[in-house]
N, C-alpha and C positions, 0 to 999 in steps of 0.2 A: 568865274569861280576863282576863288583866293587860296593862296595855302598861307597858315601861320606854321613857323618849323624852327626846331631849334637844334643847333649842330654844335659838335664837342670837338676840342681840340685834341688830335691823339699826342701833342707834342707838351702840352702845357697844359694849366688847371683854367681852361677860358671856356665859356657859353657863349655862343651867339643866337639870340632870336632876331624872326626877323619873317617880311610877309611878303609872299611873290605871287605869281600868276605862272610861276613854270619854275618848279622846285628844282628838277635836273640841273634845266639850264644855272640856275642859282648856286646850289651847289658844286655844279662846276667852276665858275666864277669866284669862289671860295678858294677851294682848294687850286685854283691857278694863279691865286694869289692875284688876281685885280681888283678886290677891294683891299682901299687904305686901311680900314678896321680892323680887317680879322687877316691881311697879310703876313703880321710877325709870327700868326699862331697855326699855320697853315702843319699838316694837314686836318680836314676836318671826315668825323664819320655824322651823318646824320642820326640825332638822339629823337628827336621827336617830329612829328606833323599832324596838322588837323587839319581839315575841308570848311569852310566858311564861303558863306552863300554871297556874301559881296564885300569889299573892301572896309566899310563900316566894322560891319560885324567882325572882318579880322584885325583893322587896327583895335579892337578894344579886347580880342584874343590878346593878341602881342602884346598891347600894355599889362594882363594879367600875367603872361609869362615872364614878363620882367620885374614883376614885383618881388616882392622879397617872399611869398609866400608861393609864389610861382618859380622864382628861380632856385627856394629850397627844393621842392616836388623834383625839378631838374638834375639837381646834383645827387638823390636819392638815385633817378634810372640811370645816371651816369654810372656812380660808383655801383650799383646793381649790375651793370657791364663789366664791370673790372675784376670782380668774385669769379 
């Protein structure tokens, strides 16, 4: 089992999506700042997650949440957090 999930910067205006098999563990990893990527924008809350049935299915999640019609939907429940 896959997760597609996407996490919000509380420090900055940054999205990270991205697809794991142990979302804890991931977002831990985040916000300890071991990845290169999202290290400058550390801390993170997680904004989203889905369950997809095998890695296929979630990389073609992930690519929808990165599109541009994906990562609008994103900044709506972000700022929908901020109200």
């Amino acid at each position: 089992m896959f997760f597609v999930y996407a996490i919000s910067s509380l420090s900055k205006n940054y999205i990270y999506v991205g697809m794991t098999d142990d979302i804890d563990r991931r977002l831990k990893q985040h916000n300890g700042g071991y990845e290169r990527t999202t290290k400058p924008y550390c801390p993170y809350i997680l904004l989203y997650s889905e369950v997809a049935g095998n890695r296929v299915d979630a990389r073609l999640r992930e690519k929808y949440w990165k599109s541009g019609t994906g990562k609008r939907q994103l900044r709506k429940m972000r700022d929908s957090l901020n109200k």
